[in-house]
C-alpha positions, 0 to 999 in steps of 0.5 A: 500500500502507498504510504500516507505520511503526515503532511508538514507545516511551516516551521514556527519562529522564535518570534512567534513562540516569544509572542506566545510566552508573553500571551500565556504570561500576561495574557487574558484573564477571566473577562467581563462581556460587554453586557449585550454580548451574550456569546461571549463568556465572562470567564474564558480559561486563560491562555486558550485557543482562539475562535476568531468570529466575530459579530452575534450569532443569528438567532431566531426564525426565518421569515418563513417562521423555522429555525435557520443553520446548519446540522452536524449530524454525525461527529464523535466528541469523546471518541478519545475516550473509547477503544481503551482511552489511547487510540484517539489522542488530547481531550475535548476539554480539561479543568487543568487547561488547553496545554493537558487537553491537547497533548499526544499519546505518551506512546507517540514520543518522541516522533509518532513510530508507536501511532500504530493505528495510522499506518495499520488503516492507511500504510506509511510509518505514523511519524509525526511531532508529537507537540500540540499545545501550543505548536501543533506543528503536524496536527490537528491536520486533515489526514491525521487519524489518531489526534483530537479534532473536537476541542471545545473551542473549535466547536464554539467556532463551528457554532459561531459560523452557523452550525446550530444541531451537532449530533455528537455519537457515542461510539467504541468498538470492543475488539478494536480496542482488545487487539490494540497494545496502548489502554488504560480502561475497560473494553467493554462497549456500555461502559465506554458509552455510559462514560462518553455521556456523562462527560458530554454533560460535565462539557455542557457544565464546564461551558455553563460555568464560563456564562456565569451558571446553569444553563447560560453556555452555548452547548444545549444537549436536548431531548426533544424537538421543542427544546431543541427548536428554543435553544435554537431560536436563541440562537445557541447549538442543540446537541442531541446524544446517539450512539455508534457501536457494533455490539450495542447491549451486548449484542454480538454474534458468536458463529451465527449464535446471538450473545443477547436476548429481547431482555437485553434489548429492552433493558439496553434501550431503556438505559440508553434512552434515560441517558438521553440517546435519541438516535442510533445504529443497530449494527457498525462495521461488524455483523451482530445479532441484530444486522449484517453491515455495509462493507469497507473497502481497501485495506480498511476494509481487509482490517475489519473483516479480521475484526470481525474473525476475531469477534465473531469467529466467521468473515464477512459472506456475500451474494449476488445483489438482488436490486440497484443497491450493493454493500460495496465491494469488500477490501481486499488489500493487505493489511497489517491487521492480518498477522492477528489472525490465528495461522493458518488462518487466511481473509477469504477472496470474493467474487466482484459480482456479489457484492451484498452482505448475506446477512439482513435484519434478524429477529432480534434486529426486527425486535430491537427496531420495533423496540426504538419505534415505541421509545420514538427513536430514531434510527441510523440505517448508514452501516447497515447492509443492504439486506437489513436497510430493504428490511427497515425501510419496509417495516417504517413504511408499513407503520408510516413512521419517519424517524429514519438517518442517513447521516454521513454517506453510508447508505446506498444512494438508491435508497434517498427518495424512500428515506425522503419519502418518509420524512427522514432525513439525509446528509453527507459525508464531510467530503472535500467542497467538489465532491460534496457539491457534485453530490448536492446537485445530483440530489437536488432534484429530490430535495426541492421534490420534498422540500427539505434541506441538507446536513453533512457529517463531519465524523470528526474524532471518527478515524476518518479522513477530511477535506484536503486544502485545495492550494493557495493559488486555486483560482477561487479561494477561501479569502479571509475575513469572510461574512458566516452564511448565516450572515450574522458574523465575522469569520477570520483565520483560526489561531490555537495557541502558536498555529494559526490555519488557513483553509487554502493551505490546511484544509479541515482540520478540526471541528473550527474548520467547519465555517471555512468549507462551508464558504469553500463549498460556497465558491465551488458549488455556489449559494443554493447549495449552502442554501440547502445547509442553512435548511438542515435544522429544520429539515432534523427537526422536522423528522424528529418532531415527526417521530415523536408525534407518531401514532402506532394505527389501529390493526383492523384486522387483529383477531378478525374472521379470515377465510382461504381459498385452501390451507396447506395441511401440516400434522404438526403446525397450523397454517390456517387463515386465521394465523394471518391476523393472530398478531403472531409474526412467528406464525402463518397462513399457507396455501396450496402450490398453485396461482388462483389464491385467496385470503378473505378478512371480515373485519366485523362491520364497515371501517374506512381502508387506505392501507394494507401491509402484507409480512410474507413468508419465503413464498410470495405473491409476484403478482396479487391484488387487494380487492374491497367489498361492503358485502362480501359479494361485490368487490373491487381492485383497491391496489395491485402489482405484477412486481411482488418481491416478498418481504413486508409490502404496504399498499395504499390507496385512497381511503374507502368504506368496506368491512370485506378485505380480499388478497387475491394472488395472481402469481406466485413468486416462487415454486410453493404458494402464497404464505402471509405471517400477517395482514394488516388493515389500517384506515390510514 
């Protein structure tokens, strides 16, 4: 693999290191605001970096009457805290100053050979100056994987420059952290995640303390729309907690053999939503007892199906993809991590044409979703295989349910319109300005169909790479000072104690950089694609409003009259009709091997009917239609198709008056008959 090497800056100057000790010597003392400067506080730690913004921040609403700025929907504040403690180096914060929080890894001294985790996910050597505070001579910088790109201050500047909802993810990985030699903590996947929400709250305190008290920061954490929508009104940042892990409640899989029961999934959403967790991932970069995921590719990719041998015992199995949607093609390029595997032990080859993830949503998965549906959480399908994705978005379509996120380019594309469809919400990957431009315009159309705006995830501290400088002699760039989007402030060039950075030269990198892409996108991809961003908060908060508002509806047809055409016999199990509309899902009505079949439900007096969803079994109806009647004698086509794939359908249609519900199978999908685990009836 082609090494990746730091990149190096310019040297720092005697002068500017003399400048520095004079500043930290004599410099700013707790301050007092000027009395109608709310944004800035009356104690700032003294020395700390610099935000460089200036001007207040936008508060308020549109003349539209919704909230303005832009969504951070995927960033990870405490990953320094997972994997061990040791992978990801400095702290977002610490009561002992910037010079403790933004200091390496002991083992990265004197000059970066021991930052393992760099060269094993991106080849080259790791060496780096291992100085931050107050030099940062190589990082934070935009290729940099190991280092805190978080500090609360650069996430003040984001702030400052518009951001107004972060989604800040909680996020370890079990056997990442046992195989890598440098920790200093527990494994254990809920304690970390306990541990990352709790200080996310002490991060909330500690900048309430610089505002004079409780609740006067800028740093919000909500857990509901409304509240979210006030902190934004006042033109402060709402921060919502979500989490992103692969073995969430314990649930890992051991040779195909779930490690956690439906009490463990309860008990863990539970906890989870005490915390303040609103939004989540069922499954991340391993398959669990709950889904299979979306491949990596490269060597990457290569290193975490060795994760996934060691955790699970079984490599990553795929198929031939059955729809436009594929889990991408698994990374089969050396790597480092591959000496971990027991000998005689080798990463299998795949075929480039089966490039899906045999594994879908499993029963416990099916459980745990329908589990975050009655908490009214939201749930993260990026990760997920394509398999478990279909899965998903067929159940919160048959419930009508919206509280479903892309947020950082995880997702097949293909499925964009079904997300908007529902009323979920999408955003992109922190990808350099043109491609996160072309990417904006080839979805354009979608959005202005559903009128929504646009989020980007930054993934910061997320071991991820960010938007490289596009060079100073670019024909179109950033110049400083330049006016936020928002247009309610000054944004200048950031300085952190000796280093100052420039989006020309440096790129993104760290969380302060994010008002200067923006205005890069901005100069790349012209004002209607910022436009879109400043429409994200609104768009967030208007799936999560609709999550929370969500009403399950009312099953006509649990526990009605049902009639089949016939009944396939079984001495052991029943497959009657009525097993149709039992409310069981384990339990299911089947017919005899051929075409002309029928299911009849009496719903037992006349309902308004608008949709209809069917749970098949393997044997599906190809083509079927749903046929009404007021008398059970005279009916009529309400919905059909010739293109049945299985799985669960919804239709719909337009509301109509009947107390007799007909299936009517036209064709079958496969050599059996038509098997239904449950029907329902809905008025709307």
């Amino acid at each position: 693999m082609a090494g990746r090497p730091y990149r190096r800056h310019r040297q720092i100057t005697v002068v500017s290191l003399l400048l520095l000790v004079l500043s930290m010597t004599f410099g700013p003392t707790p301050s007092s605001a000027a009395g109608s400067e709310w944004w800035v506080p009356t104690a700032r730690p003294a020395p700390d970096s610099q935000i460089n913004v200036t001007g207040a921040p936008f508060t308020g609403t549109d003349s539209a009457g919704d909230v303005r700025g832009f969504v951070d929907a995927h960033n990870h504040l405490f990953s320094n805290e997972a994997f061990g403690g040791r992978l990801i180096c400095g702290k977002v914060f610490s009561e002992a100053g910037v010079a403790d929080a933004l200091k390496d890894c002991p083992e990265h001294y004197p000059d970066g050979t021991l930052a393992i985790f760099d060269y094993i996910t991106h080849g080259g050597d790791g060496r780096h100056d291992p100085v931050g505070w107050p030099t940062f001579k190589d990082w934070p910088a935009y290729d940099s994987m190991t280092h805190q790109a978080n500090y609360y201050a650069w996430v003040e500047r984001a702030w400052r420059g518009g951001q107004r909802v972060l989604v800040n993810d909680l996020v370890t990985n079990g056997m990442i952290c046992s195989v890598y030699p440098f920790k200093d903590r527990s494994c254990d996947e809920m304690t970390s995640i306990r541990l990352q929400a709790k200080l996310t709250y002490a991060l909330q305190a500690y900048i309430d303390k610089q505002y004079g008290g409780t609740g006067k920061g800028w740093f919000r954490i909500v857990t509901d729309s409304a509240q979210a929508r006030q902190v934004i009104e006042q033109g402060k940042l709402a921060v919502i907690l979500g989490v992103e892990t692969s073995e969430p409640f314990g649930c890992k899989q051991i040779l195909d053999i779930a490690q956690c029961s439906k009490a463990d999934i309860d008990a863990g959403l539970d906890e989870l939503y005490a915390l303040g967790v609103r939004s989540m991932f069922l499954c991340h970069k391993f398959d669990n007892a709950l889904c299979g995921v979306r491949f990596d590719e490269h060597g990457l990719g290569t290193a975490i199906n060795v994760g996934q041998f060691l955790s699970t015992g079984t490599f990553w199995r795929t198929e031939k993809c059955t729809g436009p949607q594929k889990d991408n093609p698994i990374g089969q390029a050396a790597s480092e991590a591959e000496k971990d595997l027991p000998a005689g032990t080798e990463v299998p080859s795949y075929d480039e044409n089966a490039q899906c993830n045999v594994r879908g949503l499993t029963d416990l998965g099916e459980y745990a979703v329908r589990g975050m549906m009655k908490r009214k959480m939201m749930l993260e399908i990026d990760h997920m295989s394509v398999k478990a994705t279909g899965r998903v978005l067929d159940i919160f379509e048959s419930a009508s349910y919206p509280g479903v996120l892309s947020s950082h380019s995880w997702m097949d594309l293909n499925w964009t319109e079904r997300v908007y469809g529902l009323g979920g919400f999408v955003a992109q990957y922190m990808h350099g300005s043109e491609e996160f431009s072309a990417e904006a315009e080839r979805t354009d159309a979608l959005r202005e169909k559903y009128g929504v705006g646009y989020g980007y995830g930054t993934d910061f501290n997320g071991i991820g790479d960010h938007p490289a400088p596009r060079g100073a002699d670019t024909s179109n760039p950033v110049t400083y000072p330049f006016r936020s989007a928002d247009g309610g402030s000054l944004v200048d060039r950031q300085t952190t104690g000796a280093r100052t950075w420039d989006y020309n030269t440096d790129g993104a990198a760290h969380a302060g950089m994010i008002p200067d892409w923006i205005e890069d996108i901005r100069r790349v991809g012209g004002q209607d694609v910022v436009g879109d961003l400043l429409r994200g908060a609104e768009s967030y908060l208007g799936t999560w409003g609709g999550t929370e508002t969500h009403q399950a509806g009312v099953n006509l047809a649990k526990g009605a009259a049902a009639t089949a055409s016939s009944e396939e016999w079984n001495p052991v199990t029943s497959y009657t009709a009525g097993r149709a509309v039992d409310g069981d899902p384990a339990t299911r009505w089947a017919a005899d091997w051929s075409d002309d079949q029928w299911l009849r439900i009496d719903l037992g007096a006349t309902n308004l009917v608008g949709r209809v969803t069917l749970d098949w079994e393997r044997a599906y109806g190809k083509s079927y239609r749903i046929e009404l009647s007021a008398d059970g004698q005279n009916w009529r086509t309400a919905w059909s198709t010739t293109t049945g794939d299985g799985g669960l359908d919804t239709a719909r249609f337009t509301g109509t008056p009947a107390r007799y519900l007909r299936v009517q199978g036209v064709e079958r999908g496969t050599e059996w008959g038509y098997s239904l685990h449950e029907v329902g009836v809905y008025s709307g």
